[in-house]
C-alpha positions as CSV (number, residue, x, y, z in Angstrom):
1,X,-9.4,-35.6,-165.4
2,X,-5.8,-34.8,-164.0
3,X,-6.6,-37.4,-161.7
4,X,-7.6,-40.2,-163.5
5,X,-4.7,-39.9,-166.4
6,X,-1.9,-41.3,-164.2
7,X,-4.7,-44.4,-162.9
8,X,-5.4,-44.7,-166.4
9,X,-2.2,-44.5,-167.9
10,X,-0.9,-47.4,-165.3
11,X,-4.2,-49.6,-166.6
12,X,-3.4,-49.2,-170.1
13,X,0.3,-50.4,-169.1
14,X,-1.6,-53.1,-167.1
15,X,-3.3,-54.4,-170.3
16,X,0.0,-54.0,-172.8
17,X,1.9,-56.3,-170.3
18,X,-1.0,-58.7,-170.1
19,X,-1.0,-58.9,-174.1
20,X,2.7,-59.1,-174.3
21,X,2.3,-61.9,-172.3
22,X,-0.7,-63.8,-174.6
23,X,1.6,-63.0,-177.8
24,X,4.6,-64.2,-176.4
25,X,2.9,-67.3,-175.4
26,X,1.2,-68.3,-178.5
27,X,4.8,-67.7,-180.6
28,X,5.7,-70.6,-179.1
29,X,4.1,-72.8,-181.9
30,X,4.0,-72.0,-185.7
31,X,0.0,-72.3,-186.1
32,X,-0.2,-69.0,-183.9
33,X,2.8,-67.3,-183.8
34,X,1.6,-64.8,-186.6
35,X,-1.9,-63.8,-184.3
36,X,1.2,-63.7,-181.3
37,X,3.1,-61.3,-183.2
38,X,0.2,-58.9,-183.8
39,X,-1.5,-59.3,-180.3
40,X,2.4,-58.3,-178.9
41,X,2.4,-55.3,-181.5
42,X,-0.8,-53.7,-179.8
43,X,0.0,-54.0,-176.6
44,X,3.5,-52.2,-177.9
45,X,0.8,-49.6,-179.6
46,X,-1.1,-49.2,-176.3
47,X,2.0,-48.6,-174.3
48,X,3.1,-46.0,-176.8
49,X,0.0,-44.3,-176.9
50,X,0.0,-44.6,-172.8
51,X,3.4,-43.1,-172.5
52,X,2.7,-39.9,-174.7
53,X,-0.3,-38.8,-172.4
54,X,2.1,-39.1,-169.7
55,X,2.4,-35.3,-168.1
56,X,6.1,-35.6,-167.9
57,X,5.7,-36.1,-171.9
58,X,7.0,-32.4,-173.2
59,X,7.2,-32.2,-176.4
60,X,5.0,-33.8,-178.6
61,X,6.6,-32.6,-182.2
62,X,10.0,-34.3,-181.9
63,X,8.2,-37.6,-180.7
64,X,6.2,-37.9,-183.6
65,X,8.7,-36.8,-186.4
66,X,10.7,-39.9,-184.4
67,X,8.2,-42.5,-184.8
68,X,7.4,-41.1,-188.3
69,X,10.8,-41.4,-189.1
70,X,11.3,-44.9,-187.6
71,X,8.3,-46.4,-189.0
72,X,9.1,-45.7,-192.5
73,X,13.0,-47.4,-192.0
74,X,11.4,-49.7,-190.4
75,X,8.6,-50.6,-193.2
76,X,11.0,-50.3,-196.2
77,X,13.4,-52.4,-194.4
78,X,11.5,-55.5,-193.7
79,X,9.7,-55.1,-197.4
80,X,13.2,-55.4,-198.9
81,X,15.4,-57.6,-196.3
82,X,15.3,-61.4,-198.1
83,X,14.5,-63.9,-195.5
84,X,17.9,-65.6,-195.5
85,X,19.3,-62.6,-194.5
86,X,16.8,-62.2,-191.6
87,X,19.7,-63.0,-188.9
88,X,21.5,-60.1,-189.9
89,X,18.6,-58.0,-189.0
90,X,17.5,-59.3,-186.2
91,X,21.0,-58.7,-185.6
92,X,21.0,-55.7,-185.9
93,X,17.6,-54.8,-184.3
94,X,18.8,-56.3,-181.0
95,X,22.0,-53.6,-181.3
96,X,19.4,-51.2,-181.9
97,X,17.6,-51.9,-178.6
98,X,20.9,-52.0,-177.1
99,X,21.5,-48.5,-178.0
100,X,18.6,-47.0,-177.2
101,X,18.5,-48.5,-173.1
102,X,22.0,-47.4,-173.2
103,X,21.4,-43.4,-174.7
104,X,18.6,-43.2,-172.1
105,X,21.0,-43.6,-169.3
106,X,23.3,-41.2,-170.9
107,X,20.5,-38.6,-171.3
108,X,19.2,-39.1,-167.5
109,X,22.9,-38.5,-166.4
110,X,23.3,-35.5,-168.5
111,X,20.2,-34.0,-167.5
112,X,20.7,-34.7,-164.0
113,X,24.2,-32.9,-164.4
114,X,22.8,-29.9,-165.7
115,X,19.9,-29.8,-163.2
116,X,22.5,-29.8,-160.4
117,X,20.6,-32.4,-159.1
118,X,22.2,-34.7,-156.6
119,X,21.9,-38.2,-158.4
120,X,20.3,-40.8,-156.1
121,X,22.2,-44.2,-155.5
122,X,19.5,-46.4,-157.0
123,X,19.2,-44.0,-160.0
124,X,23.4,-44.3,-160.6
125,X,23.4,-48.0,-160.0
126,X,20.5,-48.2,-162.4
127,X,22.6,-46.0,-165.1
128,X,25.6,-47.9,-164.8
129,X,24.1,-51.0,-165.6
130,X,22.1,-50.1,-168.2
131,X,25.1,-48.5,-170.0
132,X,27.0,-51.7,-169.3
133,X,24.3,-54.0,-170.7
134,X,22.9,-51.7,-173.3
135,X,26.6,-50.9,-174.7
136,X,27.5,-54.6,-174.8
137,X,24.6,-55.4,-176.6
138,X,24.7,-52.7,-179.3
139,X,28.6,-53.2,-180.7
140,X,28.3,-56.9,-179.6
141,X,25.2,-57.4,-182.4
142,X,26.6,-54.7,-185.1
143,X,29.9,-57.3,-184.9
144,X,27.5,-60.5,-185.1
145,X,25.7,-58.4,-187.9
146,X,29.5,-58.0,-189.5
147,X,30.1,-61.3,-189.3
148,X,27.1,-63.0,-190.3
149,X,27.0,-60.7,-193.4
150,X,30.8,-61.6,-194.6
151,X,31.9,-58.1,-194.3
152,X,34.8,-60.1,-191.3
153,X,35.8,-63.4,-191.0
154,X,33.1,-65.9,-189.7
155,X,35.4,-67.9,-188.0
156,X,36.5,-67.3,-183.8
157,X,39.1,-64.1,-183.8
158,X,41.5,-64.9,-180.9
159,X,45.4,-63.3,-179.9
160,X,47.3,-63.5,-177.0
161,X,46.4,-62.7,-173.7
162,X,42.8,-62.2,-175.1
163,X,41.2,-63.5,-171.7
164,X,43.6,-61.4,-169.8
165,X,42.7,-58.1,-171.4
166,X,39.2,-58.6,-171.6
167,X,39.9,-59.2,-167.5
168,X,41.1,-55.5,-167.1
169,X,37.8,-54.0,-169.5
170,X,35.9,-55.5,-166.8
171,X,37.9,-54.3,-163.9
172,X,38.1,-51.0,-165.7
173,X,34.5,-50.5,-165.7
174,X,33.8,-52.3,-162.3
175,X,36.5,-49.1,-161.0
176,X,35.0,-46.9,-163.1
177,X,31.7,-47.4,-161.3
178,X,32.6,-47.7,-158.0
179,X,34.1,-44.0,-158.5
180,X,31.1,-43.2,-160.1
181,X,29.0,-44.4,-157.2
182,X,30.9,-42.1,-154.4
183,X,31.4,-39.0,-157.0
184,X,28.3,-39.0,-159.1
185,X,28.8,-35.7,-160.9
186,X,32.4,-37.0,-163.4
187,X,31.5,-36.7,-166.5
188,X,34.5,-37.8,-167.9
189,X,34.6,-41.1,-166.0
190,X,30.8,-41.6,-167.3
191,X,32.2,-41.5,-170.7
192,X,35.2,-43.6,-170.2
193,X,32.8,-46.0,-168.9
194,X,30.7,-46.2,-171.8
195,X,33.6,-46.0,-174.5
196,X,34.9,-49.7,-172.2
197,X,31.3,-51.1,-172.4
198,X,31.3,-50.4,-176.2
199,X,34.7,-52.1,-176.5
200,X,33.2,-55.3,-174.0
201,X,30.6,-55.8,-176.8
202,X,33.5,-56.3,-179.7
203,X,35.7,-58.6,-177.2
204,X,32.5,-60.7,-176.2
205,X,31.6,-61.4,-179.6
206,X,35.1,-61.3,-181.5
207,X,36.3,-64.7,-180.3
208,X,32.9,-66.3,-181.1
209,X,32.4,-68.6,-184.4
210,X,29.5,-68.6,-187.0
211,X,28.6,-72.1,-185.5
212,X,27.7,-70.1,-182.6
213,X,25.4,-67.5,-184.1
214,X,22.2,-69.1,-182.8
215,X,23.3,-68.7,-179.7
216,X,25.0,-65.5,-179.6
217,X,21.9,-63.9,-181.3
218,X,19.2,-65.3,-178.7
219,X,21.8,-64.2,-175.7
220,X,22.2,-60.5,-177.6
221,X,18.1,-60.3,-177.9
222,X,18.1,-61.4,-174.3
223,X,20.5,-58.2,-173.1
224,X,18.6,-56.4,-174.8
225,X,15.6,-57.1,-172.8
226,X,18.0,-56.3,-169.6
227,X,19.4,-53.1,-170.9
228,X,15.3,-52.1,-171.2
229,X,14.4,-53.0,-168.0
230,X,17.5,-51.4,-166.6
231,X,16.5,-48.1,-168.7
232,X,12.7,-48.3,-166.8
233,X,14.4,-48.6,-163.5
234,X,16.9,-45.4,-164.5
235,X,13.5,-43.4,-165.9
236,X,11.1,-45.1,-163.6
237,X,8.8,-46.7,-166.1
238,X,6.7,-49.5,-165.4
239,X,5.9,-50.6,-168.4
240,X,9.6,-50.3,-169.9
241,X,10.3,-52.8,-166.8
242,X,8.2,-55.3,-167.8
243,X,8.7,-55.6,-171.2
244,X,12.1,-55.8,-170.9
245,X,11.7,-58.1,-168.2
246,X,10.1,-60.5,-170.8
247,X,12.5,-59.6,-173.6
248,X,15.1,-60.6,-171.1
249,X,13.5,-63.9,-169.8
250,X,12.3,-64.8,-173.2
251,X,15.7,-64.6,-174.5
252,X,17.2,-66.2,-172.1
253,X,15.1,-69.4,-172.1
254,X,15.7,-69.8,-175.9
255,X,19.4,-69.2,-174.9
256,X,19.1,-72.2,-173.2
257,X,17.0,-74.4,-175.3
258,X,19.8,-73.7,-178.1
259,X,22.6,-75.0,-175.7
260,X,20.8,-78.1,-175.0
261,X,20.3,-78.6,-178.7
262,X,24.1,-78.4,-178.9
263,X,24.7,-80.7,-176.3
264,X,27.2,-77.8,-174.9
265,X,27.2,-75.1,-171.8
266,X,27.1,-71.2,-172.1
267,X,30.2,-70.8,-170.7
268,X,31.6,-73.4,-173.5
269,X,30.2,-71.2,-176.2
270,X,31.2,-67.5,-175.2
271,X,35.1,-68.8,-174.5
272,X,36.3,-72.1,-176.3
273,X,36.1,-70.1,-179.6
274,X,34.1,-73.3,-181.4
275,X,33.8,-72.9,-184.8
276,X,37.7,-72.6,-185.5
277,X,38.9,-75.4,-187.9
278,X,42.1,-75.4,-185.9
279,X,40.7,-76.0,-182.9
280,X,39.0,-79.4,-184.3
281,X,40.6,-82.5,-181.9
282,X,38.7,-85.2,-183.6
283,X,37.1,-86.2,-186.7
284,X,39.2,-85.6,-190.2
285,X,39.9,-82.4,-191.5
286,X,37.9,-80.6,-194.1
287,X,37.7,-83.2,-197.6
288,X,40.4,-85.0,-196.0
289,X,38.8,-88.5,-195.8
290,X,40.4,-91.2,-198.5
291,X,36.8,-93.1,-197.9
292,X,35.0,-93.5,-201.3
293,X,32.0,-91.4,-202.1
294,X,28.9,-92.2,-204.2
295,X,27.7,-89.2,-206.0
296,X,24.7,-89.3,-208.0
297,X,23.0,-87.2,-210.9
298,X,19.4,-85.2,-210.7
299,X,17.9,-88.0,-212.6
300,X,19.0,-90.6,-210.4
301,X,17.5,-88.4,-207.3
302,X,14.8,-88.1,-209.0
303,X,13.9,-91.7,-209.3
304,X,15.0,-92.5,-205.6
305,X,12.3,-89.6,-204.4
306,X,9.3,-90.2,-207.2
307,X,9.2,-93.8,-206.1
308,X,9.5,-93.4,-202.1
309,X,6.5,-93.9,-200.0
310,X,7.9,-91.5,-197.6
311,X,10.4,-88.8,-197.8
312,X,12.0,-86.4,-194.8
313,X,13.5,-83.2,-196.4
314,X,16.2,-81.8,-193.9
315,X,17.0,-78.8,-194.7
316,X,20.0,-76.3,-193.6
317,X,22.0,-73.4,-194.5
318,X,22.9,-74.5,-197.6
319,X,19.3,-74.4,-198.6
320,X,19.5,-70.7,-197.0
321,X,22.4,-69.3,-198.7
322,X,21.0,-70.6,-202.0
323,X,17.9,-69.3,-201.3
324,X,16.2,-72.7,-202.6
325,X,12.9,-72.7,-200.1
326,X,10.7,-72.0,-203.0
327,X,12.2,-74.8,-204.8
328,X,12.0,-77.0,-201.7
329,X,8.4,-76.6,-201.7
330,X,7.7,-77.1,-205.4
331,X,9.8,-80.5,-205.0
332,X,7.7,-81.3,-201.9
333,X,4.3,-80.4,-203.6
334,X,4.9,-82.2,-207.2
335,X,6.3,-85.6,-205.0
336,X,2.7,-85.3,-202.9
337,X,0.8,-85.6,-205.7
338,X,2.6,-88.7,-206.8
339,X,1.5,-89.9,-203.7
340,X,4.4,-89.6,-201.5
341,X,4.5,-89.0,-197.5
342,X,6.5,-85.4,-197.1
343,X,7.7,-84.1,-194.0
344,X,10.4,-81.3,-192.8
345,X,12.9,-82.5,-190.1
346,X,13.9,-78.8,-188.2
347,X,16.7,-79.0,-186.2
348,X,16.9,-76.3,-183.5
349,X,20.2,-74.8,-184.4
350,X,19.9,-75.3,-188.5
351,X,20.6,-72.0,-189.9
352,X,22.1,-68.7,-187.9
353,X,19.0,-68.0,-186.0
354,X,16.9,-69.9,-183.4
355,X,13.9,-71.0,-186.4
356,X,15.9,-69.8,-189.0
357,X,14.2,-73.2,-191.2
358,X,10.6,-72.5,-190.2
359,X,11.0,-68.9,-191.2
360,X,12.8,-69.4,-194.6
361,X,9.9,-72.5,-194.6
362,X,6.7,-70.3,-193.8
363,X,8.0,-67.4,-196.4
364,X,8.2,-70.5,-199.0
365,X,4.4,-71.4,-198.0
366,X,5.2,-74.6,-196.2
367,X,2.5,-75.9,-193.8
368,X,3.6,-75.5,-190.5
369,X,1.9,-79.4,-189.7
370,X,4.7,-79.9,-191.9
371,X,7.3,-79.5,-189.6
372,X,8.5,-81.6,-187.0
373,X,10.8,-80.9,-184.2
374,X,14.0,-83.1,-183.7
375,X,12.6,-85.2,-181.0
376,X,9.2,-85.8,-183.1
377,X,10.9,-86.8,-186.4
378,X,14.2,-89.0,-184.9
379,X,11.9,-91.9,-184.5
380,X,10.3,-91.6,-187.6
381,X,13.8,-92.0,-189.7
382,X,13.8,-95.7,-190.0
383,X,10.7,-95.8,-191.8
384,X,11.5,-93.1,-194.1
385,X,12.6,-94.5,-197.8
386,X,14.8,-91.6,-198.3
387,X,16.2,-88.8,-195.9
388,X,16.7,-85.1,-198.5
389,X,19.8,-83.3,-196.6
390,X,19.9,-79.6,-198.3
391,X,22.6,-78.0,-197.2
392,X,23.0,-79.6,-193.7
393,X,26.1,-80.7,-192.2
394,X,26.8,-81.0,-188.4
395,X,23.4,-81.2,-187.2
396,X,23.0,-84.7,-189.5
397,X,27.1,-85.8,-188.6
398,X,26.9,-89.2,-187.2
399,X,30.2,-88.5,-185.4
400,X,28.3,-86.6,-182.6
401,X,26.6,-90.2,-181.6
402,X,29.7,-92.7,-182.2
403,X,32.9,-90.7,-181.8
404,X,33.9,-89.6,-178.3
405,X,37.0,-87.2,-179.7
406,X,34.7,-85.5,-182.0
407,X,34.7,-81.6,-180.9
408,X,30.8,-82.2,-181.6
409,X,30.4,-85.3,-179.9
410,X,27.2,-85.6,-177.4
411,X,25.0,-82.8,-179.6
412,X,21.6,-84.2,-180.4
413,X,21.4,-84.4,-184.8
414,X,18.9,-85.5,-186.8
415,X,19.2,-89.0,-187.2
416,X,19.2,-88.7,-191.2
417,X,21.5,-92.5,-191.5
418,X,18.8,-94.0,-190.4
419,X,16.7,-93.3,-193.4
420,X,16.5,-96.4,-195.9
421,X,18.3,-94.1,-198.5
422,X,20.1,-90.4,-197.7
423,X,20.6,-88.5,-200.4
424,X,22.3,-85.2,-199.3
425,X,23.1,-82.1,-201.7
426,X,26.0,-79.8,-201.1
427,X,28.7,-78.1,-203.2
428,X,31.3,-80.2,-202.0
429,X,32.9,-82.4,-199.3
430,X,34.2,-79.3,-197.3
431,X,33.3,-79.3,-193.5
432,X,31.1,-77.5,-191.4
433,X,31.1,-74.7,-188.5
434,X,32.8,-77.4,-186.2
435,X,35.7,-78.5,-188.8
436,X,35.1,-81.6,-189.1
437,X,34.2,-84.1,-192.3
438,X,31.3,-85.9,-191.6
439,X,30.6,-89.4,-191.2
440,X,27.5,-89.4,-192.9
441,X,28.6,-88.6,-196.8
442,X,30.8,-92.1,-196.6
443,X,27.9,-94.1,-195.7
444,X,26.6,-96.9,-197.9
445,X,23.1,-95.8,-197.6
446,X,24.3,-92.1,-198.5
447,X,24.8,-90.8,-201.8
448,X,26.1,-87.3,-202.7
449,X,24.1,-84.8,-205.1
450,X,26.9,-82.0,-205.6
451,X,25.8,-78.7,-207.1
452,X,24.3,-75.6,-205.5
453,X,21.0,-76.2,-203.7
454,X,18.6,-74.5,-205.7
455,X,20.1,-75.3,-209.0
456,X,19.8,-79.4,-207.7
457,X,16.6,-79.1,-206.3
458,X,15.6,-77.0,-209.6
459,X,16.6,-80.0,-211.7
460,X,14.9,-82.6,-209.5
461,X,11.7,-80.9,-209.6
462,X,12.3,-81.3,-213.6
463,X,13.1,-84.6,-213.2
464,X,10.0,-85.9,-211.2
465,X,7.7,-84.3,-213.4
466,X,8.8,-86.5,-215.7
467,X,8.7,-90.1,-214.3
């Protein structure tokens, strides 16, 4: 038996990383991301379950009051988070991660301090960057968390000499380690290092707008990943490698994918502090266009949607902040049994989260065949008798086609001016993330529904019952 539990121990590991793998796969499309998510939670099960029969396992007690403990934040958590504040926690769940990687580093040092035990290079390389990664990633999400809740200004926080100070943290830790690395045994260096790695994570994420939150949220989720894999190679853990080796590559493709939906570069995200009104170059500022507008009432709306053959509902965060989904969907549903052609036009950075639409969407009951990508739905505009924009700004702003001094200029949007009709509901003329008014509410085709979204779309539903 002694003999087989380490063999069976790495098979079990064998099969948790091969169903990882399936469940990560089949999130990639709405029709099975909800099997993916459950086929990825056994194989976490099955590695738990693996790890606690391992013999280096000692005590039992304190492991399950933990999990006990966890699962029951955990559970009453997600039961009462509302899903427009579902950033915030995933927020919050990648600082989470971040911290643990990083406290396993600090228990392996500690323990090999108090062993005596010389500390291998590997091992100290392996610590270091987990504390690095992990401690980035844990105060760098709590401040996303901050800012995505309102509890600190949304918009990029900059001062002087920002760049150059957040030069010495790195060259303070990069010293720190090399002294670390030829005198393994300083404790108080160790903990200098991981107070600067704390302080890294405020001064990555401090200068970064709420424009930027898609991104900065799949790149946190992404360290996270690292930090794990780092904490396998400081524990020697396969199966902590692996799965954090997929956190880490998972996260960093959807990084990736959310660049190329903003037409902009990595680098251009973490450092040009986008999302600052000041820092606008083109387009007019916020409600400062003379242009005229053509505003519209619910009645009016309603007449334009109830007799459309086809409608696109665009929806952004306005609709989120307002919690309107529900709404949305009763709109949608009454104007399909009038006859009319409904579809959802997601565009990949709509919202603070990569999918923050198709999850506020699915909670709302919205069939995912629904929902069409930006590429799928752009050439189905011109055919559409009236584009719905709920809360959307940039990623429907003409500007980012036609005008080359527009801070936004070159990112793909939904091409909503297309539509035969636009009719777009907001509270008012004010800008978006980038600062800029768009191009799209002085339209001919456009006309303005001002109110908040789920009181409009509340009315319209009134309305179209009654045509």
């Amino acid at each position: 038996m002694s003999d087989f539990l380490p063999t069976g121990i790495q098979l079990t590991y064998l099969v948790a990383a091969s169903l990882f793998i399936l469940g990560l796969k089949k999130l990639g499309s709405p029709a099975s991301a909800r099997n993916g998510n459950l086929i990825a939670a056994l194989g976490m099960l099955l590695a738990i379950v693996a790890t606690m029969l391992d013999q280096h396992v000692l005590n039992y007690e304190m492991i399950l009051v933990g999990l006990a403990i966890g699962s029951v934040i955990g559970a009453v958590i997600a039961y009462k988070v509302q899903m427009t504040e579902m950033p915030q926690m995933v927020g919050l769940l990648n600082g989470l991660g971040g911290a643990s990687s990083a406290l396993i580093a600090v228990a392996e040092f500690w323990r090999l301090l108090d062993s005596s035990q010389p500390i291998p290079l590997d091992v100290n390389i392996s610590m270091l960057l987990d504390v690095l990664i992990g401690g980035v990633t844990l105060t760098g999400s709590f401040l996303a968390f901050a800012k995505l809740q309102g509890l600190i200004s949304g918009t990029p926080i900059t001062f002087p000499l920002q760049q150059p100070f957040n030069l010495l943290l790195l060259g303070s830790y990069l010293a720190g380690s090399a002294y670390l690395i030829r005198t393994p045994d300083s404790l108080p260096v160790f903990l200098a290092v991981v107070a600067v790695s704390l302080v890294l994570g405020v001064m990555f994420v401090l200068p970064i707008g709420g424009g930027d939150m898609p991104v900065v949220i799949s790149l946190l989720n992404s360290l996270s990943g690292v930090a794990a894999a780092a904490a396998g190679f400081v524990v020697m853990n396969n199966m902590l490698i692996i799965a954090g080796a997929l956190v880490g590559a998972s996260g960093l493709i959807l990084t990736e994918i959310m660049c190329k939906a903003m037409n902009r570069s990595l680098f251009s995200v973490l450092f040009s502090a986008f999302g600052s009104v000041s820092t606008a170059s083109g387009g007019a500022a916020a409600g400062a266009s003379d242009q005229p507008v053509r505003s519209i009432d619910a009645e009016e709306g309603a007449m334009m949607l109830g007799y459309a053959r086809s409608v696109v509902i665009v929806p952004g965060y306005g609709m989120a902040v307002a919690q309107a989904q529900h709404s949305v969907r009763e709109l949608a549903d009454q104007l399909e049994r009038m006859g009319v052609d409904v579809k959802y036009a997601i565009h990949p950075v709509a919202g603070r989260m990569p999918g923050h639409m198709n999850v506020l969407l699915a909670e709302a009951n919205v069939a995912y065949t629904q929902l069409y990508d930006m590429e799928d739905i752009n050439p189905q505009f011109e055919q559409a008798d009236v584009a719905l924009v709920i809360g959307a700004n940039d990623v429907v702003n003409p500007a980012a086609r036609s005008d080359k001094n527009s801070p936004i200029y070159g990112m793909p949007i939904l091409e909503v001016d297309r539509a035969k009709q636009t009719i777009v509901i907001k509270r008012s003329m004010s800008a978006g993330f980038a600062g800029v008014d768009n191009e799209l509410f002085y339209k001919a085709k456009t006309t303005m529904l001002f109110g908040s979204a789920k009181d409009m779309v509340a009315k319209l539903v009134s309305e179209v019952k009654q045509l």
